[in-house]
MDTraj code that builds the backbone (N, CA, C; nanometers):
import mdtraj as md
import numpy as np

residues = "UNK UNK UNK UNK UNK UNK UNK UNK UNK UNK UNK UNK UNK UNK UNK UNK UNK UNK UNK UNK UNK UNK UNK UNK UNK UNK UNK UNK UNK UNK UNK UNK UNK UNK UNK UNK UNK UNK UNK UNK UNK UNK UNK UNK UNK UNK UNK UNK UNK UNK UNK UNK UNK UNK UNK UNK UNK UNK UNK UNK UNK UNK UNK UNK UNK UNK UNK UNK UNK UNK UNK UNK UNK UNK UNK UNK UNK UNK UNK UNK UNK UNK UNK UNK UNK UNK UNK UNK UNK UNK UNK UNK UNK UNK UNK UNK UNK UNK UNK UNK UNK UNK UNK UNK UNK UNK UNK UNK UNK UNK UNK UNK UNK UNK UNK UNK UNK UNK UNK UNK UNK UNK UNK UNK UNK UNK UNK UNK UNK UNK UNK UNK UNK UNK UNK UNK UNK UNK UNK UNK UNK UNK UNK UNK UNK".split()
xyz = np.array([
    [0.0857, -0.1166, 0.0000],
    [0.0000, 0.0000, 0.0000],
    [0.0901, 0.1225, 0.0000],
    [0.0399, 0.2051, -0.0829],
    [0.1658, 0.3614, -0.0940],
    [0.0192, 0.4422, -0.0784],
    [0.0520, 0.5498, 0.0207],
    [0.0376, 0.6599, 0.0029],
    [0.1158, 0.7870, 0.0063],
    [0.0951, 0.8803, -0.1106],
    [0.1520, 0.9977, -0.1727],
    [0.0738, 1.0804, -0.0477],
    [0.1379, 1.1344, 0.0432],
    [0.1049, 1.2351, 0.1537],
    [0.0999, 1.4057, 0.1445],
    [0.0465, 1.4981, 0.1094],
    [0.0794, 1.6631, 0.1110],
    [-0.0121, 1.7012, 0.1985],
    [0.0426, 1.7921, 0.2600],
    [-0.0123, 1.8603, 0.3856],
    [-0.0713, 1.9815, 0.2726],
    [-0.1887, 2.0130, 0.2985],
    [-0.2735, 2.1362, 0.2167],
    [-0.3353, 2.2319, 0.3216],
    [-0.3449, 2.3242, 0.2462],
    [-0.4135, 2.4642, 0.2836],
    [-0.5379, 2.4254, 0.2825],
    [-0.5732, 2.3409, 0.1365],
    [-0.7425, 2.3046, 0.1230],
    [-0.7104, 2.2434, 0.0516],
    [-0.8550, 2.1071, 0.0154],
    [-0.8139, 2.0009, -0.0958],
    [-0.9712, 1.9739, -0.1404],
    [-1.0265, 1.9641, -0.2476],
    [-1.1617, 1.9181, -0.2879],
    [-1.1275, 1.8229, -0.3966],
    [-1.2745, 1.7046, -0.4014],
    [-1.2638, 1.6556, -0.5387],
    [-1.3950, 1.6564, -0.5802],
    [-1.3715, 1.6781, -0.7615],
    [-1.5050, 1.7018, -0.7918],
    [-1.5370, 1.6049, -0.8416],
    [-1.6507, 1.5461, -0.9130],
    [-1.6633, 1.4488, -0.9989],
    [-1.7968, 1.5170, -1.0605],
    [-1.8214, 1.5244, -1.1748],
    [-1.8896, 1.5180, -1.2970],
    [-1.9505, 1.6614, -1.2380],
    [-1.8913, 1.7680, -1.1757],
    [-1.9104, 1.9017, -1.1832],
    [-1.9843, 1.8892, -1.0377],
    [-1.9388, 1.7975, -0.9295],
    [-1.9981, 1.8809, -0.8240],
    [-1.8836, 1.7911, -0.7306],
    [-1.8810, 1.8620, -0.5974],
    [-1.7891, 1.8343, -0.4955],
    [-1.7925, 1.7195, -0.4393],
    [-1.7538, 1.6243, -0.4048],
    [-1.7855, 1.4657, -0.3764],
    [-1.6558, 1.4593, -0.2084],
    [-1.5792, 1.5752, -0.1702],
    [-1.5141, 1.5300, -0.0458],
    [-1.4222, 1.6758, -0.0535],
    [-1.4588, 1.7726, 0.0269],
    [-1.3568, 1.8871, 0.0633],
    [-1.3286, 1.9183, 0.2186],
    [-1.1902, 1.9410, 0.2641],
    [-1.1363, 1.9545, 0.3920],
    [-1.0574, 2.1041, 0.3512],
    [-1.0760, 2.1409, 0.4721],
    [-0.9650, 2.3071, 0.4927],
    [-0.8237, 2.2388, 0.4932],
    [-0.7274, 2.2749, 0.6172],
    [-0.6111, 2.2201, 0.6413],
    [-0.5964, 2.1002, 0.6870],
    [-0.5198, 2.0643, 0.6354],
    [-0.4764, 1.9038, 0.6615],
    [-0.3925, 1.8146, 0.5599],
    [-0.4101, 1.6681, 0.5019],
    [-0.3704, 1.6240, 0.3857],
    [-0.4465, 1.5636, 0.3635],
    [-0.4120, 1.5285, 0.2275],
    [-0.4568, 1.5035, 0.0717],
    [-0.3730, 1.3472, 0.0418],
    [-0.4241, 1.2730, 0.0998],
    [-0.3470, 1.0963, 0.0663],
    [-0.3984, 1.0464, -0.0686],
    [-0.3229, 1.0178, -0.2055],
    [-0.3221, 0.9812, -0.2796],
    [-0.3125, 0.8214, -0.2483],
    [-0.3863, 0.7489, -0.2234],
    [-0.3641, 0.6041, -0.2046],
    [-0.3653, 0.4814, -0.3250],
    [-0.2522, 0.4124, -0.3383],
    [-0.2858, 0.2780, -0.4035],
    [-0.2598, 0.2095, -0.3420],
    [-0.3018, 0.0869, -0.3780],
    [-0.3003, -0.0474, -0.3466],
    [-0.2678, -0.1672, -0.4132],
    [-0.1944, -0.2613, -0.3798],
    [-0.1096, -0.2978, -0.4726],
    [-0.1898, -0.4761, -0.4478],
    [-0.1498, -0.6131, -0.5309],
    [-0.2541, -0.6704, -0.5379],
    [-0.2258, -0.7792, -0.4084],
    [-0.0981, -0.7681, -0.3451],
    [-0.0876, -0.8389, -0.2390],
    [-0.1188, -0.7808, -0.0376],
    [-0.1645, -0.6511, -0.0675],
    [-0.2483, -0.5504, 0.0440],
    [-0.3204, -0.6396, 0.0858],
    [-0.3332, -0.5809, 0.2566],
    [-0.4719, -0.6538, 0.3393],
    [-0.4512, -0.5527, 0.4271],
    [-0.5637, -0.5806, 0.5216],
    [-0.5776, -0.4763, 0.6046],
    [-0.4843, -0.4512, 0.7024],
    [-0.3489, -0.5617, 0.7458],
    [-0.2748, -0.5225, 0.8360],
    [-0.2092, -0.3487, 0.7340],
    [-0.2043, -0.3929, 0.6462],
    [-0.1060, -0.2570, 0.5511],
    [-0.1906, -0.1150, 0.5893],
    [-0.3138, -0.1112, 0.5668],
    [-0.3911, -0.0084, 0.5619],
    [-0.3798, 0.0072, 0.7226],
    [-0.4348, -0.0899, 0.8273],
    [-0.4191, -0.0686, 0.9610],
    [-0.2560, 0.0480, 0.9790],
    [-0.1533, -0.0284, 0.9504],
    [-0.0504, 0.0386, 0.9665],
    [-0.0254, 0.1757, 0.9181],
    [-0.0757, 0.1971, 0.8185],
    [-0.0544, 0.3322, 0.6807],
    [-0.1225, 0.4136, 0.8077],
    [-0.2807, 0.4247, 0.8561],
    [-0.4073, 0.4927, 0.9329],
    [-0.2815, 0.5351, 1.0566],
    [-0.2332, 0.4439, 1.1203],
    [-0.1788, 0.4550, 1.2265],
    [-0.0707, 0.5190, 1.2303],
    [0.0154, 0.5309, 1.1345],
    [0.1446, 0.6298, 1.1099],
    [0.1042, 0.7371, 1.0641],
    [0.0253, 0.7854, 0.9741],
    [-0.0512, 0.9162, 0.9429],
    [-0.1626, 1.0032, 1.0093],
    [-0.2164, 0.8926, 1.1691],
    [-0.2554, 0.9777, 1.2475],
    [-0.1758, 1.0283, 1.3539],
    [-0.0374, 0.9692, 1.3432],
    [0.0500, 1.0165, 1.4400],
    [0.1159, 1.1127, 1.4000],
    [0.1167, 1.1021, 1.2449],
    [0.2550, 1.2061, 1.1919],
    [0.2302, 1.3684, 1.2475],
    [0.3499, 1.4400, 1.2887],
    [0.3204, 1.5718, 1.3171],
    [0.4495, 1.6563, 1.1988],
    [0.3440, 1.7109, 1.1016],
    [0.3865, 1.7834, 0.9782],
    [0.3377, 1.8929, 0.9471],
    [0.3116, 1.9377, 1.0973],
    [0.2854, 2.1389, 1.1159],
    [0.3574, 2.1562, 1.2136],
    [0.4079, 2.2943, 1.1162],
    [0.4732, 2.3706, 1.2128],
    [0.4165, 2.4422, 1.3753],
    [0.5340, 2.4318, 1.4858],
    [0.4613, 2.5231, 1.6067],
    [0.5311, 2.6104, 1.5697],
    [0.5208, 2.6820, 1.6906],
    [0.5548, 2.8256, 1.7015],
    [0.7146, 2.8850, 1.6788],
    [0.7873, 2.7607, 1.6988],
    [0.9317, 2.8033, 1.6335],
    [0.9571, 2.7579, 1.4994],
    [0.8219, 2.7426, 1.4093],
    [0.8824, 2.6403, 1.2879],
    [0.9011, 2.5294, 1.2954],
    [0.9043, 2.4874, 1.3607],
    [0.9301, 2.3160, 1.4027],
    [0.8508, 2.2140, 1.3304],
    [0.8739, 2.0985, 1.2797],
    [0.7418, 2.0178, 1.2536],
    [0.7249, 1.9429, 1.3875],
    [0.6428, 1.9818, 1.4472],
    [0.6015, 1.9000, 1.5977],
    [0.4486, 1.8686, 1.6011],
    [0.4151, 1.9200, 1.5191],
    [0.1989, 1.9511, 1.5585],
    [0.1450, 1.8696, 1.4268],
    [0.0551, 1.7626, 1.5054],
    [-0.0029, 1.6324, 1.4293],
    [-0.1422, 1.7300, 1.3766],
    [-0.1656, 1.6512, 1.3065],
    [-0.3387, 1.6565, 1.2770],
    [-0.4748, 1.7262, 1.3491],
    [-0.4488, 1.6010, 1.5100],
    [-0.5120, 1.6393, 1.6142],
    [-0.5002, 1.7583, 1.6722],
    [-0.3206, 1.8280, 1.6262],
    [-0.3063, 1.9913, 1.7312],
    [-0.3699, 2.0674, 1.6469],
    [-0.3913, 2.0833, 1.5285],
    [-0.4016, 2.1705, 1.4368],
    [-0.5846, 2.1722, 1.4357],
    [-0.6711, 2.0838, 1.4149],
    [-0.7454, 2.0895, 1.3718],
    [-0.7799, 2.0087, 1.2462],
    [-0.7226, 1.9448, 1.2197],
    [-0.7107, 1.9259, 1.0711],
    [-0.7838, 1.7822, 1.0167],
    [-0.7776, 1.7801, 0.8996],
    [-0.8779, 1.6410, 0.8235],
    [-0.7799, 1.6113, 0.7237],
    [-0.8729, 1.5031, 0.6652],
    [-0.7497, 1.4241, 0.5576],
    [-0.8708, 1.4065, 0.4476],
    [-0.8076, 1.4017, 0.3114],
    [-0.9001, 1.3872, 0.2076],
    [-0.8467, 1.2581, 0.1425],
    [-0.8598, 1.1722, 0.1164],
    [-0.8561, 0.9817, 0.0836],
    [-0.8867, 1.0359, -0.0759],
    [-0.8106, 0.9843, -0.1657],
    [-0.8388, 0.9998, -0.2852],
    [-0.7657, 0.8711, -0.3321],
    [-0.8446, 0.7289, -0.3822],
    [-0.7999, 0.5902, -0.4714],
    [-0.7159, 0.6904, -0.5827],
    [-0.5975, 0.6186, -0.6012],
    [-0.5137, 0.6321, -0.6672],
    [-0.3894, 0.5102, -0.7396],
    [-0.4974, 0.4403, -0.8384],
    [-0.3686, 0.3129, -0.9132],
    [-0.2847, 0.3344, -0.9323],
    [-0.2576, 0.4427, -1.0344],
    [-0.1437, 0.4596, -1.0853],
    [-0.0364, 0.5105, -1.0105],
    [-0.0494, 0.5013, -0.8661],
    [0.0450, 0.5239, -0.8097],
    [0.1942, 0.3759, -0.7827],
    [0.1033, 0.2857, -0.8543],
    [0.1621, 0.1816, -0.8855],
    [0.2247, 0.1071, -1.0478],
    [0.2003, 0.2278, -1.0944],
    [0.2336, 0.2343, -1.2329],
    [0.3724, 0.2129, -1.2934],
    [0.4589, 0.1366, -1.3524],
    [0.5844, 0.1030, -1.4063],
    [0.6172, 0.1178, -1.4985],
    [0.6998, 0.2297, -1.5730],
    [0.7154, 0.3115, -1.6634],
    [0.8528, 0.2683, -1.6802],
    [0.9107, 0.1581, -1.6203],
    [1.0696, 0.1694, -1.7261],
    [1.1002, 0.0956, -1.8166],
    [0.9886, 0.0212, -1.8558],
    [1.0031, -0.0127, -1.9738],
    [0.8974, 0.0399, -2.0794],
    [0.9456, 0.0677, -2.2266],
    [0.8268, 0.1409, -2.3366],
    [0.7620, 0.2821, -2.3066],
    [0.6751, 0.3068, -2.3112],
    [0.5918, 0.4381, -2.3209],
    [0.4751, 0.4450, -2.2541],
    [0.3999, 0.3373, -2.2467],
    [0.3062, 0.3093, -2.1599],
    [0.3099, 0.2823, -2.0447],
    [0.2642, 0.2994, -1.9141],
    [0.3121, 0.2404, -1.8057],
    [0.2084, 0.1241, -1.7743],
    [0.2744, 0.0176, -1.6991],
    [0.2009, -0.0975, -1.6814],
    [0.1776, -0.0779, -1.5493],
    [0.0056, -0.1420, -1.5167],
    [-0.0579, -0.1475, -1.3728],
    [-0.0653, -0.2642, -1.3242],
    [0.0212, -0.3822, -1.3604],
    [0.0197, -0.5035, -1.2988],
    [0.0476, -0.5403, -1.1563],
    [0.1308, -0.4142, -1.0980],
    [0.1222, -0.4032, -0.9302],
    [-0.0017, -0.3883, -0.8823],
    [-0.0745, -0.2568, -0.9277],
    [-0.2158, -0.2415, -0.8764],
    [-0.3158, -0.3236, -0.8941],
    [-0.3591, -0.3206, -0.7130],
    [-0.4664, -0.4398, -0.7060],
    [-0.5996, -0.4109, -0.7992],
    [-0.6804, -0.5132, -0.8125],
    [-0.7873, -0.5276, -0.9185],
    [-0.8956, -0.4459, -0.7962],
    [-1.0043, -0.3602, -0.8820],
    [-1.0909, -0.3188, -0.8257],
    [-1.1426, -0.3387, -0.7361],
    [-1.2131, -0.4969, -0.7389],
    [-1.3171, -0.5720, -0.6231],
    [-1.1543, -0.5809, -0.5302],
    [-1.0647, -0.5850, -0.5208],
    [-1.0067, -0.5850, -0.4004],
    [-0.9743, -0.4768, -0.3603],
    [-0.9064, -0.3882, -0.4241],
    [-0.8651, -0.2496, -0.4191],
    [-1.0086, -0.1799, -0.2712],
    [-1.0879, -0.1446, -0.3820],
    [-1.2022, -0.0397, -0.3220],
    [-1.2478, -0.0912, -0.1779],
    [-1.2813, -0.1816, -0.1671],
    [-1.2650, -0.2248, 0.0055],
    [-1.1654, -0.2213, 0.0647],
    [-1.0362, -0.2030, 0.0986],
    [-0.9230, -0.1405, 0.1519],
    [-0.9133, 0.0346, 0.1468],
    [-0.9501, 0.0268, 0.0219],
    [-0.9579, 0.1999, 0.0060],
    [-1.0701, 0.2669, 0.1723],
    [-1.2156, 0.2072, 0.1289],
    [-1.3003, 0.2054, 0.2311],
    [-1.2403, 0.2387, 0.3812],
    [-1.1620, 0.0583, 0.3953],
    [-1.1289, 0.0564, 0.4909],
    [-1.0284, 0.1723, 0.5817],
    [-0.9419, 0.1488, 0.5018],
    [-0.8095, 0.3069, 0.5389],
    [-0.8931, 0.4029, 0.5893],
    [-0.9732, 0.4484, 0.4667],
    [-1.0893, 0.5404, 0.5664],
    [-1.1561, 0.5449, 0.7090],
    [-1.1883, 0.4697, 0.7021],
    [-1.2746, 0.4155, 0.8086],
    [-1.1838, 0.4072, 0.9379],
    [-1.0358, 0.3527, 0.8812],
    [-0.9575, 0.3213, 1.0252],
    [-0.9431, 0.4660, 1.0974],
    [-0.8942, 0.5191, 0.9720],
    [-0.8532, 0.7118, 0.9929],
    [-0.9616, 0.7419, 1.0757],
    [-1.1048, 0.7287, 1.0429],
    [-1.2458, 0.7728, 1.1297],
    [-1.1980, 0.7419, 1.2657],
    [-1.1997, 0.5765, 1.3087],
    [-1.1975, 0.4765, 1.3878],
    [-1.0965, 0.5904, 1.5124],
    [-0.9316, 0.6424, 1.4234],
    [-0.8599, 0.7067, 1.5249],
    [-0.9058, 0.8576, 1.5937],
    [-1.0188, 0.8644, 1.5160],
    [-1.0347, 1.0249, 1.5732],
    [-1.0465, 1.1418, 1.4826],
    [-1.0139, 1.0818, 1.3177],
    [-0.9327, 1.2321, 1.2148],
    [-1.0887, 1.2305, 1.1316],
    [-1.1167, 1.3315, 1.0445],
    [-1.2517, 1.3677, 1.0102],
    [-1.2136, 1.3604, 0.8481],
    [-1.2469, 1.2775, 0.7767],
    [-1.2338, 1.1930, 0.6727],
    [-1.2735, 1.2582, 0.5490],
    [-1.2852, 1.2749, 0.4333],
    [-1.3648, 1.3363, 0.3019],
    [-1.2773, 1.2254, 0.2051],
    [-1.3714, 1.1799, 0.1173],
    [-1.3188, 1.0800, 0.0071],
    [-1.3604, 1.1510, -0.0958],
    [-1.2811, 1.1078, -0.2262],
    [-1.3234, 1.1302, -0.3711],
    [-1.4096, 0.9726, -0.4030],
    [-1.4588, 0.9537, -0.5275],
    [-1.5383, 0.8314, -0.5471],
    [-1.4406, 0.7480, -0.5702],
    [-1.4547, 0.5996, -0.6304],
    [-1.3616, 0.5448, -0.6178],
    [-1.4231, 0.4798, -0.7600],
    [-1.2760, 0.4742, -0.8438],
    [-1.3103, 0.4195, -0.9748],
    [-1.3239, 0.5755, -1.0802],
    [-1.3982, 0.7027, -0.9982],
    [-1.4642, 0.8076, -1.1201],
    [-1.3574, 0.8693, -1.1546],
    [-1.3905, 0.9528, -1.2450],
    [-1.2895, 1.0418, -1.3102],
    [-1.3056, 1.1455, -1.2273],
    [-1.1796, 1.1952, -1.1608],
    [-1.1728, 1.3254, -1.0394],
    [-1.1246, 1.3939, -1.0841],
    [-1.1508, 1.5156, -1.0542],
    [-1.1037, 1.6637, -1.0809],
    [-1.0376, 1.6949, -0.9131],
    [-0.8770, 1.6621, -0.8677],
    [-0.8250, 1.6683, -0.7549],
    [-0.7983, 1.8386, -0.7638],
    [-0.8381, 1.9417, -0.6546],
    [-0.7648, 2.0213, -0.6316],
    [-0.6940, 2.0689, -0.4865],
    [-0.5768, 2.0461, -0.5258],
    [-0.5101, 2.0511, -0.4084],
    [-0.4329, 2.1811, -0.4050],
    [-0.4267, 2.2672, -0.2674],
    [-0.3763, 2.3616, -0.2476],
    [-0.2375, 2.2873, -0.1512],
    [-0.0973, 2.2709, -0.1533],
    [0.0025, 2.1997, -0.1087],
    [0.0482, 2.3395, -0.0062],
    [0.0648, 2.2891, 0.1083],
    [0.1119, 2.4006, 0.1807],
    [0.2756, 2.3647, 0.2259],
    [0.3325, 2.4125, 0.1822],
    [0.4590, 2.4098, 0.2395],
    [0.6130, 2.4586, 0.0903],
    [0.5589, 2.3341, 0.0435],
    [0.5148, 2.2629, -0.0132],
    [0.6239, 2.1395, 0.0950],
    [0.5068, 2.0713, 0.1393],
    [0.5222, 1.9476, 0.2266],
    [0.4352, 1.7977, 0.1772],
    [0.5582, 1.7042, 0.1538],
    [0.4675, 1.5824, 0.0459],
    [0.5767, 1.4543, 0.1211],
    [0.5098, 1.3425, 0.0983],
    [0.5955, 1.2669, 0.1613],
    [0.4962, 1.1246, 0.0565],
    [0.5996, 1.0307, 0.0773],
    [0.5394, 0.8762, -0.0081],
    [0.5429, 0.7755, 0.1501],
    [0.4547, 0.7213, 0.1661],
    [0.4334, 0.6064, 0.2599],
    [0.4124, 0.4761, 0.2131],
    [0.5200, 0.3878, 0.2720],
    [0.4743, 0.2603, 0.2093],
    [0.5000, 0.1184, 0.2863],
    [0.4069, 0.0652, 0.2567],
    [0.3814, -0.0782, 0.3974],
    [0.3480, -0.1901, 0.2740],
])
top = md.Topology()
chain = top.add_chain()
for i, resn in enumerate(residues, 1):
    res = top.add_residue(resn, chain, resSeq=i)
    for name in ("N", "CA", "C"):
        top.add_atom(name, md.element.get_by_symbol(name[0]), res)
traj = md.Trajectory(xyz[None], top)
């Protein structure tokens, strides 16, 4: 399981011209899932990203999690984050898990994130998204279990 991590100012997704999951500050997890994932991976991913502290306090510091700030997370399914481009022109998705497995983990991650306390917004899963992400820092990080 990888998730692509950015801490945002604000993040919405649209789908077919209307808003389907928007948060103020917080991050924006680009998630895939790859076809050998189960829920210990997602358990683990929820649990390191509700701990992470990737705001600044008062000296600049990164010390202040999620919970100090206020903040939410926006879950956006993301295959091609498993995509393999070194060979040809096309990239191949043979890492990324198949749908019927994928989208119930996707779910789940969610749900664990709920489960710890953090206030959740998803894009659909499968649609064509219109991601807009405002990146604050610019602060981005890749997670992977």
């Amino acid at each position: 399981m990888r998730a692509l991590l950015q801490r945002v100012s604000s993040a919405s997704v649209t789908v077919d011209g209307r808003i389907t999951g928007q948060i103020k500050r917080g991050y924006v997890i680009l998630l895939g899932v790859t076809y050998s994932d189960t829920e210990a991976e997602a358990d683990w991913l929820a649990n390191k990203i509700a701990g992470l502290r990737l705001f600044e306090d008062r000296e600049g510091k990164m010390n202040l999690s999620l919970f100090d700030v206020g903040g939410s997370v926006l879950v956006v399914s993301q295959f091609t984050l498993y995509g393999d481009a070194r060979k040809g022109r096309r990239p191949s998705f043979t890492h990324a898990a198949r749908p019927e497995q994928a989208e119930p983990l996707v779910d789940y991650f969610g749900n664990e994130l709920r489960r710890r306390g953090l206030t959740v917004a998803t894009g659909i899963f499968g649609a064509m998204m219109q991601v807009e992400i405002h990146n604050d820092g610019p602060v981005t990080l890749m997670l992977e279990r």
